[in-house]
N, C-alpha and C positions, 0 to 999 in steps of 0.2 A: 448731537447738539441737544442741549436739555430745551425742556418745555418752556413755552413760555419767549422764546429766542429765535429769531430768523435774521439771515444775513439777505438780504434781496439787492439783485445787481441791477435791477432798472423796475420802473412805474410808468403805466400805461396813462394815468389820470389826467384827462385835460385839465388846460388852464386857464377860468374864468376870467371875465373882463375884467373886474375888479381886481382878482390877484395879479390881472397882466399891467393892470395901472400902479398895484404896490413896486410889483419889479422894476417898471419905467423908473419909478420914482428912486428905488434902489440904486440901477444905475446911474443914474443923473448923480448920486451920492460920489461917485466916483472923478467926478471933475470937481468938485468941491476943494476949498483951501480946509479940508477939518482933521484933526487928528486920526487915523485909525482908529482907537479907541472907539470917539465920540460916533463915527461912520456906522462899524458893528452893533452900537448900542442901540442907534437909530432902526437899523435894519432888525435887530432880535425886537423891537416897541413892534414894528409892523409883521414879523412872523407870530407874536404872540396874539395879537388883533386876532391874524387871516387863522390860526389855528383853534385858538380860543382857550389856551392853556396860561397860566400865571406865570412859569419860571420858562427861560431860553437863556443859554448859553454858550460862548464861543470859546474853543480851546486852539491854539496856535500851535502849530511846530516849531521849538527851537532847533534852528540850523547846525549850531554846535553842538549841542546836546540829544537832539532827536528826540523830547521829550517833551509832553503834552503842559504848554503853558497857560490858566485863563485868563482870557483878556479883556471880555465883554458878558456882562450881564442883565438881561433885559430890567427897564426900570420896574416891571412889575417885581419882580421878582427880588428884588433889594429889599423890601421894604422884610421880607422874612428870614431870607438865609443870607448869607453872604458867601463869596468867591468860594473861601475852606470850604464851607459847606458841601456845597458843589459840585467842586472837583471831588472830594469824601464821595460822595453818594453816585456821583455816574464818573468817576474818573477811568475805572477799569472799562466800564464800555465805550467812553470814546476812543481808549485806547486800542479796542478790537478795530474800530472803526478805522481807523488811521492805519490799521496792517493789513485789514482785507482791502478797503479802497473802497467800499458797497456803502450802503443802505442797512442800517440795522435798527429793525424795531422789536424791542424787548416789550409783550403784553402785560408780563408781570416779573417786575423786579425784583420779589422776593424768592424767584424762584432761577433767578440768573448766576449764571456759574460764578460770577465774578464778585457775588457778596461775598462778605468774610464775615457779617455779623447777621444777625434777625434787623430784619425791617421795621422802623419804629413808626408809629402812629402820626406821626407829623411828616416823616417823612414819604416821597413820591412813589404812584403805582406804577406808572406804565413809559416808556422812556422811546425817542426817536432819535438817531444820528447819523447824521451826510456829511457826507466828508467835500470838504472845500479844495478844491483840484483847478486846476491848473497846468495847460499841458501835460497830464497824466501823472504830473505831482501832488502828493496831497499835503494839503498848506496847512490843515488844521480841520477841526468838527465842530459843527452847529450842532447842540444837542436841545431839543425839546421836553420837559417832565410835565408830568399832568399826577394828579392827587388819584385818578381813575384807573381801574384796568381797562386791557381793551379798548383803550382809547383814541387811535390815531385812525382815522377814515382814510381810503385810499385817495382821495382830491388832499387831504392834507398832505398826505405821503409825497405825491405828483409835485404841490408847488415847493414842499419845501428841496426836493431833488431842484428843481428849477432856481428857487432861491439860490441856493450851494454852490448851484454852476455860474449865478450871477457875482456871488460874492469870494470868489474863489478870483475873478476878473479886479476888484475889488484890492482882497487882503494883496495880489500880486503887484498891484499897481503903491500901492503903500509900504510895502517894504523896498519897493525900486526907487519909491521918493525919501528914505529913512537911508537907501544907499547910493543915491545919487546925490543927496543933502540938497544945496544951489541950486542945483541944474533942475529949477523946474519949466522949463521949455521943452526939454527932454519928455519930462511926466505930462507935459498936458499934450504933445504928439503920441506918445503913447496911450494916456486913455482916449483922445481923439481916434486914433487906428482900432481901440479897442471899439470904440460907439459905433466907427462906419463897421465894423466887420459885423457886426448885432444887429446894427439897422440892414446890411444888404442880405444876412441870413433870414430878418423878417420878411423882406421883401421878397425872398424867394419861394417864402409859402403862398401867397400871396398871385402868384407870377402865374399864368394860363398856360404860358409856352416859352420857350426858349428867346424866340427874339423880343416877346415884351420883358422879360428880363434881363436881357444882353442891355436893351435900350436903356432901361432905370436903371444900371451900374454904368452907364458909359456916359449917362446925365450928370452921376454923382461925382464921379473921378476927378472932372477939374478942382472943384471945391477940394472933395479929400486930400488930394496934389499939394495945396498948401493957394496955388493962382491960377485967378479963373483965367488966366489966358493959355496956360496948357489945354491941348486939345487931344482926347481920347479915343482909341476906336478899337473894337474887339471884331475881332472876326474868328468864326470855328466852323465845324463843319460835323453835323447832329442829324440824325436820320435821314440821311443822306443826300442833303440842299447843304449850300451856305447860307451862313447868318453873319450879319451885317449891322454892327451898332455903333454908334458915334455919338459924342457931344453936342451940346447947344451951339456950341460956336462954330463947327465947323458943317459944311452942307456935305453929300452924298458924294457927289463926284469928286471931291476932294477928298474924303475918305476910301474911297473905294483903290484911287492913288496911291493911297501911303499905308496902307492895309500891307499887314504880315503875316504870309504868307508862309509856313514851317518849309524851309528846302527850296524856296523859289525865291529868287534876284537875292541883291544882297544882305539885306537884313533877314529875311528868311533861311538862309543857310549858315549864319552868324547865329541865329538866335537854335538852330538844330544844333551846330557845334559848340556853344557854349552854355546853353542851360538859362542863359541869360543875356539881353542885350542892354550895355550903358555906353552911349558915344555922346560927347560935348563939340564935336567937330563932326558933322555930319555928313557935310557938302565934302568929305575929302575921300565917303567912300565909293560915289560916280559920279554920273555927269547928271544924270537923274534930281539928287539929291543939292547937287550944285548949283541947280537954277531953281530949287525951292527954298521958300521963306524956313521952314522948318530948320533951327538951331541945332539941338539937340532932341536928345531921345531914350529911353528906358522901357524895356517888354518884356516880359515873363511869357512862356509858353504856358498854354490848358493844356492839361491831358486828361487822359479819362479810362482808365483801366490801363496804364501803362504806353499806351498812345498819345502822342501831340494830336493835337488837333485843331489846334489854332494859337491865339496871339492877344496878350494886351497889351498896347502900345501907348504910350505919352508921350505927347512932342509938345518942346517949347520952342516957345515963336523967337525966343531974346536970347540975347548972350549973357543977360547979365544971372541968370538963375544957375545955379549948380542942382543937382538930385541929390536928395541926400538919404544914409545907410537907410534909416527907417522908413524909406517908400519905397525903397525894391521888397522891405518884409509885409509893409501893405500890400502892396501890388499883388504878392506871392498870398496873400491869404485872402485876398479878391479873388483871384486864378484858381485858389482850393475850393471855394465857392460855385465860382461858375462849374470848374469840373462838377462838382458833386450835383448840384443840379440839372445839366447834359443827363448823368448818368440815370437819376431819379426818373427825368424827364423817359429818357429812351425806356428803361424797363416799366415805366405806366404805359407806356404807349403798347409796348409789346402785350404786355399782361391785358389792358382792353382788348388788342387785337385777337389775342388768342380766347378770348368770353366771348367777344363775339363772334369769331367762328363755331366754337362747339354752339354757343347758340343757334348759329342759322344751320349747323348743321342738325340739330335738331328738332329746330322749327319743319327743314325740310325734309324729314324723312316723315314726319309725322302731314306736312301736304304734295308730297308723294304717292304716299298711302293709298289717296284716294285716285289716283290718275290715272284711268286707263287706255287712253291714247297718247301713241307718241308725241303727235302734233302739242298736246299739254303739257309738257313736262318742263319746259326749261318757261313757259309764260307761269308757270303756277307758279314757280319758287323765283321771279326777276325782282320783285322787289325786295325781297330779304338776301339776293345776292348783290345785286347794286347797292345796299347795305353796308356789307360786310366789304365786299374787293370795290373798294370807291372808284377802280380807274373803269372799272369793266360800264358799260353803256350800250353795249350788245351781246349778241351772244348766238354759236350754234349749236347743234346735236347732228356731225354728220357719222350715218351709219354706211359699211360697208355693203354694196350688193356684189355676192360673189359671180352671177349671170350677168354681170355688164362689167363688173373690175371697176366698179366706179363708186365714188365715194357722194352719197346725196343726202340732203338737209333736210333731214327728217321733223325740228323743233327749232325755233328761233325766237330770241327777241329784239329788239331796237331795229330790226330794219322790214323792211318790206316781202312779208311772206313770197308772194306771190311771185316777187323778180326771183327770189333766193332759189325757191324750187326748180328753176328752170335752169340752174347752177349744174354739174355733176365733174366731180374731179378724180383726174387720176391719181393712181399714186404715186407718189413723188410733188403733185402739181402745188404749187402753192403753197400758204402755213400748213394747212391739214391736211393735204397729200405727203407733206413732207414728215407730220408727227407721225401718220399711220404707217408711212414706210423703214423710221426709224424703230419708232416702239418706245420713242424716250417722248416728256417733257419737253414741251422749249416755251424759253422767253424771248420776245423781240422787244426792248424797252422803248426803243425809240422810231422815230416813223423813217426814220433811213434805213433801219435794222427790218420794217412791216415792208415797206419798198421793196427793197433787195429781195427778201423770199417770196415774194408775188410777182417776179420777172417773167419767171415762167408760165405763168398761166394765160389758158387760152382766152384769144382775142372775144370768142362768145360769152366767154366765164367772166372775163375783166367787163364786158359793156352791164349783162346783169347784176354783178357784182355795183359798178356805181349806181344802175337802177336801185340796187335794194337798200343801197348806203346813204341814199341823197345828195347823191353827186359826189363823193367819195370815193378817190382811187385808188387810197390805200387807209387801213387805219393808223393813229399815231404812235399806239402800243398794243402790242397783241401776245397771247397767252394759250396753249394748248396742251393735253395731255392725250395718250391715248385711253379707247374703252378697252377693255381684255375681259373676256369671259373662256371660262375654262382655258385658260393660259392663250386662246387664238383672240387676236385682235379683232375688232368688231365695230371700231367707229374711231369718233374725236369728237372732244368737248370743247370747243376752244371760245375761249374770251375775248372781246375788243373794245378796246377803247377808242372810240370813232370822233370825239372831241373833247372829254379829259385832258387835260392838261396833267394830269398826274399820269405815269407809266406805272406799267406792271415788272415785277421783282421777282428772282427767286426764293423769296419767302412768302411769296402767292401759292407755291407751288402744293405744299402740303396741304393746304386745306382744299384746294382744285382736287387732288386726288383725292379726298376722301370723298369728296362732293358726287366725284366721277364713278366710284365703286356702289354708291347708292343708287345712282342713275344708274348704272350696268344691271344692278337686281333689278331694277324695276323695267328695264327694259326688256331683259330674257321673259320676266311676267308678262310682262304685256304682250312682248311678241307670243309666249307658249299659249295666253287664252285666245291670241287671235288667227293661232295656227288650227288647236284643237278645236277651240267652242264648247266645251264640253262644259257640263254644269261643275262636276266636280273638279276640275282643273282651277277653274274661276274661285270654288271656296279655298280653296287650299290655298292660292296664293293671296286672299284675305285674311286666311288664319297666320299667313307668318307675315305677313304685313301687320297686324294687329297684334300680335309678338313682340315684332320691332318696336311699333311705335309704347306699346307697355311698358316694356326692359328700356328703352330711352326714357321715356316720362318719369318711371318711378326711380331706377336709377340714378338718373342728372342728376336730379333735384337738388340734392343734397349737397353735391361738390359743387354745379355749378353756381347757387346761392350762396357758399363757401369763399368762391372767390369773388362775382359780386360783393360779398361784405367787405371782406379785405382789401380791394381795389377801392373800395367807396372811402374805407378807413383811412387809405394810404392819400386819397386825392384832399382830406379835410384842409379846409386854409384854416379855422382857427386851430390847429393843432401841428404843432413840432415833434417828431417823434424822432425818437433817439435812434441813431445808425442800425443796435442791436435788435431792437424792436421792430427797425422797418426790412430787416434783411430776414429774420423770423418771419413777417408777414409775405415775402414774396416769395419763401423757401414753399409753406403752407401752399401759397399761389399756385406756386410750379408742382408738387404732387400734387394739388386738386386737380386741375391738369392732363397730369401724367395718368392719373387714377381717369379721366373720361375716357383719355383718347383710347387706352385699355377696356376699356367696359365696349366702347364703339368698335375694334377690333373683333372680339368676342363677339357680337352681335350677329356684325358681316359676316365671320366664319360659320354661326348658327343658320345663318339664313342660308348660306351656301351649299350646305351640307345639309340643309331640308328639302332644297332643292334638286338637290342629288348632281350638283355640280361638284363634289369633291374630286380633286384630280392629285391621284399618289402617282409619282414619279422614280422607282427605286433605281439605284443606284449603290455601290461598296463605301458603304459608313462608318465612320470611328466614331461609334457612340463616347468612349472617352475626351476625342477631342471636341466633339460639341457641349459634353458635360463643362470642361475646362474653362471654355468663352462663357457657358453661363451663367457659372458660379464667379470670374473675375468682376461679371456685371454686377449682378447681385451683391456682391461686396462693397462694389461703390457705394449702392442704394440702402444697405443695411448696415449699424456698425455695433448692432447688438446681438447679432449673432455670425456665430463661426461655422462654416464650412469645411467638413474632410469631403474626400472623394477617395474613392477605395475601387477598385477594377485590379484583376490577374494582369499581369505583364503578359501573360496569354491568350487575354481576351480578345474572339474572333471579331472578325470586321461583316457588318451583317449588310444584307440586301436589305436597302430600305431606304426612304422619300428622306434625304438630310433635314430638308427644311421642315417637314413636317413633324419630325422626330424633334429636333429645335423645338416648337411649337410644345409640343408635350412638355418636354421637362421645364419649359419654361413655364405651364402652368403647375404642375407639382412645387418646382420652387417659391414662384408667390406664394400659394396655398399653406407651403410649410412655414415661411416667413408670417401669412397674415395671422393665421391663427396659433403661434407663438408666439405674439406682439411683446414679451415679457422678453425676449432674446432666449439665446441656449443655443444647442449645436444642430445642424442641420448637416447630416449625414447621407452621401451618394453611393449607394454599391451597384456592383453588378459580377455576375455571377453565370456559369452556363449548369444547368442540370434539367435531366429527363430529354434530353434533346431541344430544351430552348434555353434561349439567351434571354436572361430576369433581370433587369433594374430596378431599384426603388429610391426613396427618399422619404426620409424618415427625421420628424423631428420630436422635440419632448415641450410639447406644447400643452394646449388647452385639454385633446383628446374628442373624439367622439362617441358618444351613448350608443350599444346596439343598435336600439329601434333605426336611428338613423343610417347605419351603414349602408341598407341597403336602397337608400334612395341617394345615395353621396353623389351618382351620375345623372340623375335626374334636373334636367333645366331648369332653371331657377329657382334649385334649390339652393339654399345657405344654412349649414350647421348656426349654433346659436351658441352665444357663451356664456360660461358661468353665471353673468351678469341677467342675462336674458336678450342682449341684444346682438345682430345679428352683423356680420364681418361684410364692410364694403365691397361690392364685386359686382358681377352680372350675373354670377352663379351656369358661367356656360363652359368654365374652363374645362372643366372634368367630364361634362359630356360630348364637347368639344374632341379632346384628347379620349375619349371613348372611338369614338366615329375613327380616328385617325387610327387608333393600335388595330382596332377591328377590321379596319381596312387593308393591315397588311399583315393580317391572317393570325394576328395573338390576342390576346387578354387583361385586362386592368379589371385591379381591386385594390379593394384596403383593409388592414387591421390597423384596433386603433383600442386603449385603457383610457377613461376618463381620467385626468390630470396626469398622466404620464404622457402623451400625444399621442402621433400618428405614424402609421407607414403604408405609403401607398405603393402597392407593385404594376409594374406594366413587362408583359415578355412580347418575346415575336420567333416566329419559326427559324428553329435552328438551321432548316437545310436552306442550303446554297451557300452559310455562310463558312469562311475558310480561316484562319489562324494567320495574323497579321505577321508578316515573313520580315518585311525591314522598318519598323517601327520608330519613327523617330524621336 
């Protein structure tokens, strides 16, 4: 692409109030009795105002021809060139315009492929053009000139993409009245259906939540209908409640009646089987319908990622009205509305929840830190969890006593210390006899589900149990995980909701277990200083406590701020952002994210293995086939670089911890991926010589300088790039996978040439291992 030329597929630029009153006013132009012509010409006086440039012009698509016609040129702009002119001087760039379908701003026109002569003195430097679309047609190009280079500012850029998308509503609606001739009844329900679809997409920015939105489309729908005596009601089903909205005219329990329901009674399984419901005889489809006022009827299903999920329904009360074709395409582009907002709605929601988890999980590790008794641990961190898990309103820490087989409540909050301790459960007894027996998670959502697994407990445990509850004899939703240290079980964490109204989910679960792993270090601390007492027992678990909270503090920071921003960006009401741009923002979302919950990983592993809890497990391994799952993964995650994998058909099956070997190549892989960010090939071999079995991975990346290689395993360290800046991470991977190779009796290094990359090797003792006999 020569200098001076950019093709740009979307602009970020808000749009001011002023520019949002020009485009009111734009569209208002669209119900107008005015020629096209006079419309455009109107519209280019007020982009020339908001821009500040003298010349603006429109070029049309002939339909028969496919060839750029002009049709509008701003009044300013007459008074010096005319049409020829014009078309002469930017005709070849609207034309790019109209074949990419983009955004194209030329900063200097004399150096645009598409001159054929030198640029004269009178004539324009610097040129903009947006293509006027229309269901993903393009109808024609708005082009802007200015006498200046470098002229268009990104806010000009923003309204005029805005403009384009309005006026694109606009040229479509005028050629439908130039091909419908008469028929303007026709044209003025169509720009009507065009106005409510613009007014209910403003109103969706606008919207706090799902059912004050359901509500303001289900207000507007009679009017839109054509008469106020149809009566509207949506109902869907959005993080996982129903929503419930209806019209002026009709009251709640009357809707709640005639609510469509996907796959339930009969308009529900009518409206799954057909895609659509229209019946003018209502009463003939039960006995239901037969003794209601309700005449007729028209419903489009919501879906939302390929799912129904609910219904918009319009009933009229009279026989005397028919529906007609163009309000089932209303309807349907209300229905694309609502879906898209469900969907917006769900992934903010999500995206908040998951900020505020890693945030309180790092709020909590950092007042952990300081906690040296059990009895503290779950009162420190209650209000930054009742925070984050809204349903939880109490909570215990019970740890196992191996001398009694009894399971006893070491930390609590929301109820009564002093009953709780008088508590002790077996295993099996109740929700937390029952998680510590299992080994797994569970959810009880509801309080018939809390009932049920508290049957069994005993009559002593159930009286202090209400003592500690406040009369309480079961909670309404309850949540538990187990504790595990070095792979034996060691307690329960468990959560309750003792009068929430809200229950707990299995998507509590993840952030409980991480909660719970943090709690487990800090509990083996605690218990190890108050087993030993030793002075130096106590620093030591201050220094990786002060570790932790460093590598969390100074790492977060940055991702978690990342998505803060983003999520702030993405919640703005004065701002509409385009599909492209909002699906960019939540992709970024979800690897800031991905990049915590990996940093946090790392952390717990380091702190583990200072601890001296690392537990290798060997077992007969196909390093090849753990290589294979984790290059598929990496594939997903990467699409700038390629993958070979290279191993003997020979290659033995070695004695070694699966999971832990996982663990390894999965930090070699990131490492080779981050610090090649340019892409290139990331190569797996493995090899047997000298009596061991050698892997590496090797990419042609950034590379590392001497002086550094030999701190490459060193804890938080991080190579540095070319740039001088240093590759996101926790910088624990590689001593991480240190600890683990040396654990089962082999070696890791690296060689590496600046700007050529890296190859890091890792082997392990040849003996015990044997030459894979049936290989599949």
């Amino acid at each position: 692409m020569s200098a001076g030329t950019a093709d740009v597929k979307e602009h970020d630029a808000g749009i001011s109030q002023r520019e949002l009153t020009v485009l009111d006013a734009v569209c208002a132009l669209a119900g107008e009795s005015l020629e096209l012509e006079e419309v455009l010409s109107l519209a280019l006086d007020k982009v020339s105002e908001i821009v500040g440039v003298g010349l603006a012009c429109i070029h049309l698509v002939d339909e028969e021809t496919g060839e750029l016609k002009p049709t509008a040129l701003s009044r300013a702009g007459e008074d010096s060139l005319g049409q020829a002119s014009v078309t002469r001087m930017v005709g070849g760039l609207a034309q790019r315009v109209t074949e990419t379908g983009h955004l194209l701003v030329v900063e200097d026109i004399s150096s645009a492929p598409d001159r054929s002569s030198p640029i004269t003195q009178e004539e324009p430097r610097s040129y903009a053009g947006v293509p006027l679309k229309w269901r993903g047609r393009v109808l024609g190009v708005i082009s802007v000139i200015s006498p200046q280079s470098h002229r268009f500012a990104p806010a000009h850029l923003g309204f005029l993409t805005t403009m384009a998308s309005q006026l694109g509503g606009v040229v479509e609606n005028a050629l439908l009245r130039e091909e419908l001739g008469s028929s303007q009844f026709r044209l003025r329900e169509r720009v009507k259906e065009l106005s409510i679809l613009y007014d209910v997409s403003r109103e969706a920015l606008g919207a706090p939540d799902v059912n004050s939105f359901l509500s303001l489309v289900a207000r507007r729908l009679p009017a839109s209908m054509q008469y106020q005596q149809a009566v509207a009601v949506i109902f869907c089903t959005a993080g996982g409640s129903g929503h419930l909205a209806w019209s002026d005219n009709v009251d709640e329990a009357i809707a709640q009646q005639v609510r469509i329901v996907p796959g339930e009674k009969t308009l529900g399984r009518l409206l799954v089987d057909r895609g659509v419901v229209l019946e003018y005889e209502i009463s003939r489809l039960d006995a239901f319908w037969a003794d209601c006022d309700v005449k007729s009827v028209l419903a489009v299903p919501v879906a939302v990622n390929g799912h129904t999920v609910g219904s918009i329904g319009v009933y009229y009360l009279s026989d005397k009205w028919r529906f007609l074709e163009e309000e089932e395409y209303l309807l349907r582009g209300i229905s694309e509305q609502v879906s898209q907002f469900i969907a917006r709605d769900a992934i903010e929601r999500e995206n908040r929840r998951r900020a505020q988890e890693i945030s309180t999980l790092l709020e909590a590790s950092k007042v952990l830190a300081s906690v040296v008794k059990l009895g503290d641990l779950l009162p420190a961190i209650e209000d930054t969890l009742m925070e984050t898990l809204q349903p939880a309103d109490a909570g215990a820490l019970l740890l196992f006593d191996e001398g009694t087989g009894m399971l006893t409540v070491e930390s609590a909050f929301g109820y009564d210390m002093n009953a709780l301790r008088s508590t002790s459960l077996r295993v099996g007894e109740s929700m937390s006899g029952k998680v510590f027996e299992s080994g797994k998670a569970e959810v009880w959502a509801t309080a018939e589900e809390s009932a049920s697994a508290m049957d069994n407990m005993t009559s002593h445990n159930r009286r202090y149990f209400v003592q500690a509850s406040g009369g309480l004899d079961h909670p309404r939703s309850a949540i538990g995980v187990p504790l595990v240290y070095r792979d034996e079980k060691i307690g329960v964490l468990a959560l309750e909701a003792l009068r929430s109204e809200v229950g707990f989910s299995i998507s509590h679960l993840p952030f409980l277990q991480a909660l719970a792993e943090l709690i487990v270090i800090n509990v083996s601390q605690i218990q190890l200083l108050q087993q030993t007492g030793q002075t130096r027992a106590a620093e030591e678990a201050d220094r990786l406590k002060s570790e932790l909270i460093a590598a969390l503090a100074h790492e977060m920071r940055t991702p978690l701020t990342s998505i803060q921003g983003y999520t702030s960006a993405l919640l703005l009401e004065d701002v509409e952002w385009d599909e492209e741009t909002r699906a960019r923002h939540l992709q970024i979302i979800d690897e800031e994210a991905r990049e915590l919950q990996e940093m946090i990983q790392d952390l717990l592993e380091s702190s583990i293995i200072d601890a001296g809890l690392l537990l290798i497990e060997k077992e007969p391994t196909l390093i090849p086939r753990v290589v294979e799952g984790l290059v598929k993964e990496m594939t997903r995650r990467t699409a700038r670089h390629r993958f070979v994998i290279s191993f003997p058909s020979d290659f033995p099956i070695v004695d070694a911890d699966p999971r832990r070997l996982e663990q390894v190549m999965r930090n070699l892989l990131d490492n080779a991926v981050k610090y090649s960010p340019d892409g290139g090939l990331v190569v797996v071999r493995g090899q047997v010589a000298g009596g061991e079995v050698i892997v590496s991975v090797a990419d042609n990346g950034m590379g590392i300088a001497p002086e550094h290689l030999n701190r490459l395993f060193e804890k938080f360290f991080r190579v540095k790039s070319p740039l001088g800046d240093q590759v996101r991470g926790s910088g624990l991977g590689l001593p991480v996978s240190r600890t683990i190779v040396e654990s089962h009796g082999g070696r890791i290094w690296a060689e590496s040439e600046l700007g050529k990359g890296t190859t890091i090797y890792f082997s392990l003792p040849g003996e015990g291992s044997y030459v894979e006999r049936d290989q599949d």
